[in-house]
N, CA, C and O of each residue as an XYZ file, in Angstrom:
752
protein
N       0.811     -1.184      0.000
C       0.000      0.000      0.000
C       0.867      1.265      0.000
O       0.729      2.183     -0.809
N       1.672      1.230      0.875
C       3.120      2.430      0.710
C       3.509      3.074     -0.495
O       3.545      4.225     -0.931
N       3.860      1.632     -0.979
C       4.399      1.762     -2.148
C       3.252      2.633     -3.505
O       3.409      3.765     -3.963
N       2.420      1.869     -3.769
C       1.098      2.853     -3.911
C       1.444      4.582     -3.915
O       1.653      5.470     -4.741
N       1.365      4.433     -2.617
C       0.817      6.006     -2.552
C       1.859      6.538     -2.876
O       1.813      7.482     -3.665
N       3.218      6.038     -2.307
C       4.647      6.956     -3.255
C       4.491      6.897     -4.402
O       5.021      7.817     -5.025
N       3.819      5.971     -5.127
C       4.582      6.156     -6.627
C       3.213      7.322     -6.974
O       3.378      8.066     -7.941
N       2.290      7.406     -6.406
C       1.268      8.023     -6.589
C       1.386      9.778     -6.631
O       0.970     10.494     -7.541
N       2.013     10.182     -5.486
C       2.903     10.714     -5.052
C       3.922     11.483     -6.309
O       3.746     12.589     -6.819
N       4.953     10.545     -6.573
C       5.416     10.659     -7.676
C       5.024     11.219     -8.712
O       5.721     12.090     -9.232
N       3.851     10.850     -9.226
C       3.262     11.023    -10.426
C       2.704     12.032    -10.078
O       3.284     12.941    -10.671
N       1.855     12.472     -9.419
C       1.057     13.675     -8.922
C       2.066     15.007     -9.142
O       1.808     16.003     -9.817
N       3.420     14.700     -8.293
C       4.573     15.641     -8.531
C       4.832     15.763    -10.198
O       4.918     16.847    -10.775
N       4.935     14.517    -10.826
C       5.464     14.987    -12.050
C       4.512     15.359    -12.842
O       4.691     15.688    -14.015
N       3.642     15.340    -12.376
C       2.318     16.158    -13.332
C       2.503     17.673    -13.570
O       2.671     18.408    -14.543
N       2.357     17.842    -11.765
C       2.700     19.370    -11.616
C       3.197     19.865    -12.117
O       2.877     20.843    -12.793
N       4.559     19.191    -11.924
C       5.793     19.921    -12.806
C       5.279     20.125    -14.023
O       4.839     21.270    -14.118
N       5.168     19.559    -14.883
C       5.208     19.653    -16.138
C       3.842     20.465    -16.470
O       3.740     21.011    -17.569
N       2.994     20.528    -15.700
C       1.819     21.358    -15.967
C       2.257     22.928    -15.544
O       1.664     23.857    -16.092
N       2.951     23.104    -14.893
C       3.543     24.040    -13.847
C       4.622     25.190    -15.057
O       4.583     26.420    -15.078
N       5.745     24.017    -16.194
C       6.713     24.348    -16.605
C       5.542     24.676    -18.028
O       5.780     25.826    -18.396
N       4.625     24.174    -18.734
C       4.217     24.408    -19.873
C       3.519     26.029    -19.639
O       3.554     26.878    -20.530
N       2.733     26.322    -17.933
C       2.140     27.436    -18.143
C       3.372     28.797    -17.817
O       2.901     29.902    -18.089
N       4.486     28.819    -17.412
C       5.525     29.870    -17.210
C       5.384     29.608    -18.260
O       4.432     30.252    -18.702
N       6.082     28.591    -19.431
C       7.010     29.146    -21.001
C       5.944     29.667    -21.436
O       6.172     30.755    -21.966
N       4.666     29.311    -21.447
C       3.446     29.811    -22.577
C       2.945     31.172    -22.225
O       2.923     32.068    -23.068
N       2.552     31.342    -21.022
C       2.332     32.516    -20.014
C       2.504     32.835    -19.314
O       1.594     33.179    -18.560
N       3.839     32.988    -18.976
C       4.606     33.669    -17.789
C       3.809     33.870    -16.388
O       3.783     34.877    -15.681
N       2.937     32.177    -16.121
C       2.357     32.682    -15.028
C       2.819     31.669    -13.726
O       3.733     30.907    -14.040
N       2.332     31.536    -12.307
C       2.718     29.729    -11.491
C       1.386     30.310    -10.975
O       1.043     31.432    -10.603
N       0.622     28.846    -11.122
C      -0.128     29.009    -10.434
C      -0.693     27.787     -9.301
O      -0.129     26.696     -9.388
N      -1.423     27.893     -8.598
C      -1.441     26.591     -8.178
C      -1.934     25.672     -8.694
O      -2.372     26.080     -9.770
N      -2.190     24.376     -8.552
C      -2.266     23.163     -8.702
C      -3.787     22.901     -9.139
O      -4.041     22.064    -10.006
N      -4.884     23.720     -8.443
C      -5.963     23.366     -8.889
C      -6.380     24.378    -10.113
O      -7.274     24.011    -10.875
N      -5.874     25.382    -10.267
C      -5.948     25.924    -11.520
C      -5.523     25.857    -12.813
O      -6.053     26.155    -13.883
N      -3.668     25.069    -12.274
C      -3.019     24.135    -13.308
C      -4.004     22.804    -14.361
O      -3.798     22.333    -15.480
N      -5.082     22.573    -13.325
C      -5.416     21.183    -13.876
C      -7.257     21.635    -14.406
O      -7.896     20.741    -14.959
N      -7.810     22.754    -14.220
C      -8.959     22.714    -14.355
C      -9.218     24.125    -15.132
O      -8.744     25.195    -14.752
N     -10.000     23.966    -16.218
C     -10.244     24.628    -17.509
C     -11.292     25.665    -16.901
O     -12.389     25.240    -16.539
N     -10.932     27.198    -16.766
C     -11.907     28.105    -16.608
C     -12.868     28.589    -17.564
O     -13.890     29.244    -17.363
N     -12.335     28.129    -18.715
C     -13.741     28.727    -19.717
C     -14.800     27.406    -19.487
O     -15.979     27.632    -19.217
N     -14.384     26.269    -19.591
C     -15.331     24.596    -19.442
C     -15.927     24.741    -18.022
O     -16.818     23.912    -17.835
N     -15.668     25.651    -16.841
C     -15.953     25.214    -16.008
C     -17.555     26.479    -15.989
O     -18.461     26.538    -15.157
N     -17.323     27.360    -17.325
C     -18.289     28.469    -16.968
C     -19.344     27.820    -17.757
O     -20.539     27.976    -17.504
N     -18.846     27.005    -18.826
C     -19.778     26.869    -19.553
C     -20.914     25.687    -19.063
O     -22.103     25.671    -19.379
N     -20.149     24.643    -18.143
C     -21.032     23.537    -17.207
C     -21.653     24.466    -16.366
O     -22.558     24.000    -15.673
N     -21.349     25.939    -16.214
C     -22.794     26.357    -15.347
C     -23.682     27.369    -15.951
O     -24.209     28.394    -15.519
N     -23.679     26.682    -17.229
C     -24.810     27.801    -18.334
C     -24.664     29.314    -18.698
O     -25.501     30.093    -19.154
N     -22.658     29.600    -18.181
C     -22.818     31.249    -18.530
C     -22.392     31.440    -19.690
O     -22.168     30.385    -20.284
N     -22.137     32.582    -20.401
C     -22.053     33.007    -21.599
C     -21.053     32.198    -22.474
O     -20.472     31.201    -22.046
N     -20.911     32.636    -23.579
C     -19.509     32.391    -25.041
C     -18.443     32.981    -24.032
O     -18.855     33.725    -23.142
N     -17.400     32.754    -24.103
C     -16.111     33.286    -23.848
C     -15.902     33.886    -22.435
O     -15.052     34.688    -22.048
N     -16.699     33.405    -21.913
C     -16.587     33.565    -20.370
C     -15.595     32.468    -19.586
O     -15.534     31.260    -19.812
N     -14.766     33.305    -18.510
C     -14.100     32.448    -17.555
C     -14.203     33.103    -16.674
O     -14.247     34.323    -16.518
N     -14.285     31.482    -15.446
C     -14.485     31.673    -13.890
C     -13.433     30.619    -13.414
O     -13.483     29.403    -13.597
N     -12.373     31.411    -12.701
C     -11.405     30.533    -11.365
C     -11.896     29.773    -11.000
O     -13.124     29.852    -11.039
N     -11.255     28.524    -10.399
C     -11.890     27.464    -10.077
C     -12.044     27.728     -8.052
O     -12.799     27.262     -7.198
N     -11.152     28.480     -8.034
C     -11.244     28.847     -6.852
C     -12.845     29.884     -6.465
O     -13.031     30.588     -5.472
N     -13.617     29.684     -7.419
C     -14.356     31.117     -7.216
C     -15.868     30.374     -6.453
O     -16.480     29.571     -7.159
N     -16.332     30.629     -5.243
C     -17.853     29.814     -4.829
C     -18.238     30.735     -5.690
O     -17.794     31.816     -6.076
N     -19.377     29.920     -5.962
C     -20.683     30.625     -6.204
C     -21.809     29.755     -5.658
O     -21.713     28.538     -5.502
N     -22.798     30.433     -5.404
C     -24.086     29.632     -4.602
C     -25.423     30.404     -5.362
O     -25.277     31.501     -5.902
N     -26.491     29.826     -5.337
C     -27.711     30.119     -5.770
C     -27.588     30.150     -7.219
O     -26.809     29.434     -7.849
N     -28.573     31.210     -7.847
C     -29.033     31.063     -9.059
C     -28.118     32.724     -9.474
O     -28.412     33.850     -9.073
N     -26.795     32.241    -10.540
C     -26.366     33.065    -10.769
C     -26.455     32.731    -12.048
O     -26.675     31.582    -12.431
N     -26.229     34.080    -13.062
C     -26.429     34.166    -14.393
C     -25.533     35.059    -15.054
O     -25.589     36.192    -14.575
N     -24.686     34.919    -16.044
C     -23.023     35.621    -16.477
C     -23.191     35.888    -17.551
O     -23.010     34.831    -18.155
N     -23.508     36.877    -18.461
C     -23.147     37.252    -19.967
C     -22.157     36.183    -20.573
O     -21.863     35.072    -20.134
N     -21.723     36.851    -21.727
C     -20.928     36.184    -22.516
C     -19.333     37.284    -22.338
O     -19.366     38.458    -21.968
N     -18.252     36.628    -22.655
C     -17.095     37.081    -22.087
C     -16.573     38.054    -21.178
O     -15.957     39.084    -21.452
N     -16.967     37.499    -19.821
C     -16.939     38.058    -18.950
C     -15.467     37.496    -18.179
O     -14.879     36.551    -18.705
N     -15.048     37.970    -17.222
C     -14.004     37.299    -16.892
C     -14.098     37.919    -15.218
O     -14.170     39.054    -14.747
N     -14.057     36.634    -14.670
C     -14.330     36.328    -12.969
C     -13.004     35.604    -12.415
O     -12.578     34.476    -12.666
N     -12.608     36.377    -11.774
C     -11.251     36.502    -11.101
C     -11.096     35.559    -10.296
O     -12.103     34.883    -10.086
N      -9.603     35.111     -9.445
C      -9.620     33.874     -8.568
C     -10.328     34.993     -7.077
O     -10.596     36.193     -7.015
N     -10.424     33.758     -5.984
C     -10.848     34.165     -4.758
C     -11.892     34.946     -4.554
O     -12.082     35.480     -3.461
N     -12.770     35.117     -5.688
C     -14.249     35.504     -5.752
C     -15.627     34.516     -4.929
O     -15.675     33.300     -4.740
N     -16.847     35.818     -4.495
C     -17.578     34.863     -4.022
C     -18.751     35.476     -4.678
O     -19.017     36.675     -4.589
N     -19.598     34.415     -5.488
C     -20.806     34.957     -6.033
C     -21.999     34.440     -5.491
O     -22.398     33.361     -5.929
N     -22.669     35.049     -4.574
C     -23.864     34.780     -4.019
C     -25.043     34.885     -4.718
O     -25.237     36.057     -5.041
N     -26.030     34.031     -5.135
C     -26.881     33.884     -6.128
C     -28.165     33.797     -5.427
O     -29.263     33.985     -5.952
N     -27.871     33.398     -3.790
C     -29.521     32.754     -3.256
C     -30.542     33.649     -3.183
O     -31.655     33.325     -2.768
N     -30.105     35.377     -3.758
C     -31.572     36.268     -3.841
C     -31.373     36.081     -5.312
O     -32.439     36.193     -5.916
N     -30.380     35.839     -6.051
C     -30.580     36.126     -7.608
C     -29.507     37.296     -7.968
O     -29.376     38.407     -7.454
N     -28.935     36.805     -8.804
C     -27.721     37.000     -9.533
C     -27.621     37.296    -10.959
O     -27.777     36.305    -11.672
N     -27.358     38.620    -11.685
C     -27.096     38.726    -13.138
C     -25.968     39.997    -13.394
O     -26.063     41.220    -13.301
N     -24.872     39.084    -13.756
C     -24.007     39.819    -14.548
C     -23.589     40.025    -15.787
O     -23.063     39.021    -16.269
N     -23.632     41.105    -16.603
C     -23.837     41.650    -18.138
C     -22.483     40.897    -18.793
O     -21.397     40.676    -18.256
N     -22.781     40.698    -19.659
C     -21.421     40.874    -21.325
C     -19.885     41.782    -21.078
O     -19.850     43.010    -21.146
N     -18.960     41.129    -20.856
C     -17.550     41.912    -21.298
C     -17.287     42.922    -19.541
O     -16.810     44.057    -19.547
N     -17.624     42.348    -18.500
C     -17.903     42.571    -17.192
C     -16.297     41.666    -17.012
O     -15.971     40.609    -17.552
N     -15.200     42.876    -15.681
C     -14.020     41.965    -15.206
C     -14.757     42.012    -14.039
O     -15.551     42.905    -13.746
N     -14.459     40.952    -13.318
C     -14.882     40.480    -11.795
C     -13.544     40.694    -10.795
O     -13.292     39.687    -10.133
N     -12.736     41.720    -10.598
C     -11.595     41.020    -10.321
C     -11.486     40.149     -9.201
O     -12.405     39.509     -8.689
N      -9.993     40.181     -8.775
C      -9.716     39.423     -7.320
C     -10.094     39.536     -6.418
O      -9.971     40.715     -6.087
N     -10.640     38.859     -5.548
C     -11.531     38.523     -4.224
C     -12.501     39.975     -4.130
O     -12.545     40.883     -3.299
N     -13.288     39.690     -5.487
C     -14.546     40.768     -5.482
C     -15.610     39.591     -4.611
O     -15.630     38.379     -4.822
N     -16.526     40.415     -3.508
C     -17.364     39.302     -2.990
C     -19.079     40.456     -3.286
O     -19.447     41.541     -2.835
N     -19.688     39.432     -4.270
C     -20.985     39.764     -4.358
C     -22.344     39.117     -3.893
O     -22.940     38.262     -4.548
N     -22.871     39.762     -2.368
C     -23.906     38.874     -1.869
C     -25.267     39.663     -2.189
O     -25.426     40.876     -2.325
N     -26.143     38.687     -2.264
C     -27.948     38.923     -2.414
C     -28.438     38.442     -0.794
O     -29.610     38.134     -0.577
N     -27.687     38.428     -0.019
C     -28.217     38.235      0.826
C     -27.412     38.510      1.884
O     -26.192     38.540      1.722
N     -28.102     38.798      3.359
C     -27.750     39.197      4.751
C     -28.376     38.712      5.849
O     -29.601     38.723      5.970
N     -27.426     38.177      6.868
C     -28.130     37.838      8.004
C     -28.533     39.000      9.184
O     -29.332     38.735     10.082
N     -28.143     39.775      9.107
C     -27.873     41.104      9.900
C     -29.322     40.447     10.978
O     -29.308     39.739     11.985
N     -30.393     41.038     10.243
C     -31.735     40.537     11.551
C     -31.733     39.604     12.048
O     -31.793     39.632     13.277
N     -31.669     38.415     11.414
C     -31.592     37.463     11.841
C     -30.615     37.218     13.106
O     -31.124     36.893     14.179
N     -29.323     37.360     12.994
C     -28.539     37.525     13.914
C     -29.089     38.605     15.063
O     -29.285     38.222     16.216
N     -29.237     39.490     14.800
C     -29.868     40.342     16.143
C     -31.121     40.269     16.751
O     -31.426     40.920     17.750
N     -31.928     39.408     16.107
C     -33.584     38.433     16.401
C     -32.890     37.433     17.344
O     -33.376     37.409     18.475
N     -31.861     36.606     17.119
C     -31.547     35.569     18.143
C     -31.957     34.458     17.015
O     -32.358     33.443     17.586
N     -31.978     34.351     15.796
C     -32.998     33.931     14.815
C     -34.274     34.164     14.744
O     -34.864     33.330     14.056
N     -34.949     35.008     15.208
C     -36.471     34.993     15.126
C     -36.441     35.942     14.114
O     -37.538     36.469     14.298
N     -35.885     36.594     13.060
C     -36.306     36.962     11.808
C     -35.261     36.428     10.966
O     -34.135     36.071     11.313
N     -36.090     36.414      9.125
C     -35.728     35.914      8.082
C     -34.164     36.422      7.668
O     -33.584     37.429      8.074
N     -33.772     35.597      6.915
C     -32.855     36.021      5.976
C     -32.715     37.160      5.390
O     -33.699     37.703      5.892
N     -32.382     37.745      4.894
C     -33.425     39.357      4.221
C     -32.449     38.907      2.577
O     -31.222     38.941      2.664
N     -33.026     38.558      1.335
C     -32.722     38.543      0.074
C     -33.027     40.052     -0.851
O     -33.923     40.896     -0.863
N     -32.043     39.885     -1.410
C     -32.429     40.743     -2.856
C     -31.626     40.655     -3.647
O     -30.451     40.411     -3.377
N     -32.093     40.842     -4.854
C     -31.150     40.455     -6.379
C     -29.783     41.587     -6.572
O     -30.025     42.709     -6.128
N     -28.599     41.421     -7.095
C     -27.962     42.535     -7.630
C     -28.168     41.959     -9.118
O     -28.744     40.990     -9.613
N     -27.195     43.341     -9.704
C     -27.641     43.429    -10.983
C     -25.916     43.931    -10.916
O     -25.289     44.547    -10.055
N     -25.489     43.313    -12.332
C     -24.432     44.288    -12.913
C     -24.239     44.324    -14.420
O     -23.954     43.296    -15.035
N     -24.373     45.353    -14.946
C     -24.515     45.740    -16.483
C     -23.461     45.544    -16.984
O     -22.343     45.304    -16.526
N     -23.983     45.690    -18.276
C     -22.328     44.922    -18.973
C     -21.421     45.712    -19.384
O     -21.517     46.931    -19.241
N     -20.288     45.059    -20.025
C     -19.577     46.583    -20.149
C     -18.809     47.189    -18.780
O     -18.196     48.257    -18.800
N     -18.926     46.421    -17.703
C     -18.607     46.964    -16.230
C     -17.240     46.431    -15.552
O     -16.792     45.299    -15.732
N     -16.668     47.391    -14.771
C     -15.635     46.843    -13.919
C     -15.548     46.869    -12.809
O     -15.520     47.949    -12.219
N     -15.465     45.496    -12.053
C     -15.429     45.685    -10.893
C     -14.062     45.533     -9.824
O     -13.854     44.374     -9.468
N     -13.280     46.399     -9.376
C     -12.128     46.749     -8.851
C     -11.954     45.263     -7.498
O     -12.877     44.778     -6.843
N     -10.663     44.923     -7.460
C     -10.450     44.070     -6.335
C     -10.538     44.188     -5.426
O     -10.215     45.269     -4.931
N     -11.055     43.094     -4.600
C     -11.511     43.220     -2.707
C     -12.719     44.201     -2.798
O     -12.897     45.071     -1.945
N     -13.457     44.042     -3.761
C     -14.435     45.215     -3.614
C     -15.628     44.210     -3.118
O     -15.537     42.996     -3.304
N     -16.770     44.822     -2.460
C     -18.030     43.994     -1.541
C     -19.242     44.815     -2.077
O     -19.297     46.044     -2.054
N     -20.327     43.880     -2.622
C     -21.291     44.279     -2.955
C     -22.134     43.913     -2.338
O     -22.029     42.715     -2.078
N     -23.625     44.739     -1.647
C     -24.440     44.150     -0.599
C     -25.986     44.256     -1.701
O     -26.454     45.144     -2.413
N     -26.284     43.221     -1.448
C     -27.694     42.712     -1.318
C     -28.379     44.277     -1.884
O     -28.251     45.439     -1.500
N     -29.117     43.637     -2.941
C     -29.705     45.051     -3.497
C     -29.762     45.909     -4.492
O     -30.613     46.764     -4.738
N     -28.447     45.516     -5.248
C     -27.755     47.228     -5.549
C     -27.609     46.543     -7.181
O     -27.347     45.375     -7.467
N     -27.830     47.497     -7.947
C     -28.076     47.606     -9.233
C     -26.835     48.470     -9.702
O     -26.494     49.586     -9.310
N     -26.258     47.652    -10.644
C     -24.862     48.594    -11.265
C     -25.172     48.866    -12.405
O     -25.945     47.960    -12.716
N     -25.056     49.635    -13.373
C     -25.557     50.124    -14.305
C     -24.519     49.497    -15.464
O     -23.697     48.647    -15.123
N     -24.586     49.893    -16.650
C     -23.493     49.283    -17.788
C     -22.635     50.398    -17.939
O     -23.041     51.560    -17.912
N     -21.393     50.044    -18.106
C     -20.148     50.551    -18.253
C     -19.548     51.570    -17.089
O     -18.894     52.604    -17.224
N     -19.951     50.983    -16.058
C     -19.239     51.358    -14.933
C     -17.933     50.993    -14.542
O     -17.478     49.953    -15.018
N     -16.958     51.943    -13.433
C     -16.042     51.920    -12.873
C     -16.417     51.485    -11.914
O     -16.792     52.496    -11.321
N     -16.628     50.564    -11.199
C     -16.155     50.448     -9.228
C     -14.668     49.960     -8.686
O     -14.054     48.895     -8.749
N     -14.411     51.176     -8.161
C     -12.729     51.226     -7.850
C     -12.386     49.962     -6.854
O     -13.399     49.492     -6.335
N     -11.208     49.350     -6.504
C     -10.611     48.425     -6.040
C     -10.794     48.686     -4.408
O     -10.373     49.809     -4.128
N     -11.220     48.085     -3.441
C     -11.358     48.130     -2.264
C     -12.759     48.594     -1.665
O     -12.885     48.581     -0.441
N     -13.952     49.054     -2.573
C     -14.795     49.722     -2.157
C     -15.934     49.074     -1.435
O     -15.837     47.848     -1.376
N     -16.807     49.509     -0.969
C     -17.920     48.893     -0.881
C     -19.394     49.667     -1.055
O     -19.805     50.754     -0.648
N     -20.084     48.437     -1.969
C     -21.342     49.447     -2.687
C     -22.395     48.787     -2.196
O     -22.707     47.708     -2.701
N     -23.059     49.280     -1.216
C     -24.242     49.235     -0.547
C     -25.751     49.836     -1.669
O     -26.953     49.620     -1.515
N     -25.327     50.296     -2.303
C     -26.451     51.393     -3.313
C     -25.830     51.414     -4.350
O     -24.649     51.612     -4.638
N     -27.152     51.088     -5.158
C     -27.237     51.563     -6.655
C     -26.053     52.369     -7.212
O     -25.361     52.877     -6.329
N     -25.639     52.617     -8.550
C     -24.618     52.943     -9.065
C     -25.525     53.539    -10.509
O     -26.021     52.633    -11.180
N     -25.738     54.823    -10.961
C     -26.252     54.850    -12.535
C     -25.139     54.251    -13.668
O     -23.936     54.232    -13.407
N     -25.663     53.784    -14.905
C     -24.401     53.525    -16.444
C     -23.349     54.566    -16.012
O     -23.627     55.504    -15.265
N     -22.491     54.410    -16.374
C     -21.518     55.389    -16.695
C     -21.383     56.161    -15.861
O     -21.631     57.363    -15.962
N     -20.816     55.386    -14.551
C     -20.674     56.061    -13.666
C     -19.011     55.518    -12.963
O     -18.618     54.423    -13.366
N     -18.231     56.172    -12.099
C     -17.140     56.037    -11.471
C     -17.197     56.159    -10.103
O     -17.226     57.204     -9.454
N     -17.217     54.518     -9.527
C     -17.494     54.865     -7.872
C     -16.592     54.668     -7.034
O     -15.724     54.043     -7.644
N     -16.266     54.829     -5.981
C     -15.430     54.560     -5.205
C     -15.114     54.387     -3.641
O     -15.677     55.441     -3.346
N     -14.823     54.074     -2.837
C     -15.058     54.296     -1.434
C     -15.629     53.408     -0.817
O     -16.179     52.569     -1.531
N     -15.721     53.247      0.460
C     -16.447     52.719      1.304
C     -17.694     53.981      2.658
O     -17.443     54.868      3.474
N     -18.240     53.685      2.441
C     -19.479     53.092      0.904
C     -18.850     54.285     -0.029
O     -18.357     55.401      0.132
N     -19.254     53.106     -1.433
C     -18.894     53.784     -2.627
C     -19.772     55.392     -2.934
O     -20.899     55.709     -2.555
N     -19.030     55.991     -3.543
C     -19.808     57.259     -4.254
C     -19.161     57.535     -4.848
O     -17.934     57.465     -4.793
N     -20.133     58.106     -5.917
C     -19.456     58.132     -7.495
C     -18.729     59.860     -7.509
O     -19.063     61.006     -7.207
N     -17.575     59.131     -8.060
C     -16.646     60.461     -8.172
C     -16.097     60.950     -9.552
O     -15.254     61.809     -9.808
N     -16.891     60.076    -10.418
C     -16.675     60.587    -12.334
C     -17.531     59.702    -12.865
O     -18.103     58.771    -12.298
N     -17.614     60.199    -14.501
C     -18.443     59.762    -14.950
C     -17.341     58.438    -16.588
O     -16.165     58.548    -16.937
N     -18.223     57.599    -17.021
C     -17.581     57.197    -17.895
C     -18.156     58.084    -19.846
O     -19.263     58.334    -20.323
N     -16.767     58.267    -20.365
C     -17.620     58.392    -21.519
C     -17.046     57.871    -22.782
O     -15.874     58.075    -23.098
N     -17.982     57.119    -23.582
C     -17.269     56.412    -24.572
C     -17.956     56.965    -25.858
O     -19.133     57.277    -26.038
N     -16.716     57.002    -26.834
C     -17.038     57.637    -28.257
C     -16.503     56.634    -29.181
O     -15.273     56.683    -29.197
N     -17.102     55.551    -30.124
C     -16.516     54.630    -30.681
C     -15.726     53.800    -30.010
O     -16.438     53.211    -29.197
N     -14.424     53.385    -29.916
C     -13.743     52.506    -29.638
C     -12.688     53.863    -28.456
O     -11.634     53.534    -27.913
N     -13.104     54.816    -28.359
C     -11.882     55.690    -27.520
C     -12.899     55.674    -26.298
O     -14.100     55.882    -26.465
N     -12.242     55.372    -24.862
C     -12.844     55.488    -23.765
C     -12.509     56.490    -23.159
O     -11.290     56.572    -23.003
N     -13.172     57.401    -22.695
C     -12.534     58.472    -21.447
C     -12.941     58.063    -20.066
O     -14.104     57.668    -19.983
N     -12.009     58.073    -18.611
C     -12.588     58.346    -17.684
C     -12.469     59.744    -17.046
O     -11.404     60.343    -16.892
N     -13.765     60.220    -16.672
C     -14.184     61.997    -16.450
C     -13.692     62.346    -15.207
O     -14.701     63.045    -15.104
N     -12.939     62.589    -13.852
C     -13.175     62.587    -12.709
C     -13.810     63.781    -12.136
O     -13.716     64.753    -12.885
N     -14.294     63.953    -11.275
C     -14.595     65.229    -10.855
C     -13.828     66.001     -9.696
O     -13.395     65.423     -8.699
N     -13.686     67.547     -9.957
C     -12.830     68.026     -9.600
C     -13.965     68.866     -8.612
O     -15.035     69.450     -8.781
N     -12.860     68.488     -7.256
C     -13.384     68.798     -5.840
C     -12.509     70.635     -5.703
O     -12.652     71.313     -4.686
């Protein structure tokens, strides 16, 4: 049985490796082991989201979530779906963005004697969402938005808008003319 698991062992190692050495020469990247071995566009498409979409394998998601088509959902993400979940077309998700439809807040201060409290987000397409950023239960992002890296958006966001902060508030606007993007900021 020893023997087994070393050579098992073995092989597991020389997998790595070689899965490890093909993604540096091809794309200068290391990553770990479960991302080495598991296909992020195959893994979006076994959960019914768009053409050309990828999701980390590292990424939960729970409930009923729904993803445009080439969207791209970052590692260490959490997508909460159990109020309902829809994110637009050509949307980055980045790193450990966490988006919930739901809160225990009452519940916890009931002792449990009140509900869950649900509600849907929304994020339009065309949108970016900045890393470590937290989205609460509720909140409707409009298409072709900025939400800056670290923020948190408790409330609604209009299209073409630039938010930022904890809680977020929008501090420019987006504006696009053909293929040239501007971001507007506003001057305090």
């Amino acid at each position: 049985m020893q023997n087994q698991s070393e050579d098992f062992l073995v092989s597991l190692r020389g997998t790595y490796e070689r899965l490890r050495s093909e993604m540096r020469k091809n794309w200068r990247r290391d990553l770990p082991l479960s991302e080495l071995l598991f296909d992020r566009w195959e893994r979006a498409r076994s959960l019914g989201f768009g053409e050309g979409t990828s999701v980390y394998h590292n990424c939960y998601i729970y409930g009923d979530v729904k993803i445009g088509h080439h969207t791209w959902v970052g590692p260490y993400t959490l997508l909460d779906g159990s109020g309902g979940l829809a994110i637009g077309d050509f949307c980055s998700i980045s790193s450990g963005v966490h988006i919930y439809t739901h809160d225990t807040v009452r519940w916890a201060l009931s002792g449990g004697k009140a509900e869950y409290e649900r509600a849907s987000v929304t994020i339009g397409s065309c949108s970016y969402i900045g890393g470590q950023t937290v989205i609460s239960k509720g909140v409707a992002i409009g298409e072709h938005c900025v939400i800056g890296a670290c923020s948190f958006v408790n409330r609604s966001v209009p299209a073409f808008s630039i938010a930022v902060g904890t809680p977020a508030r929008i501090i420019g606007r987006v504006e696009i003319n053909g293929d040239q993007v501007r971001l507007i900021y506003e001057t305090e």
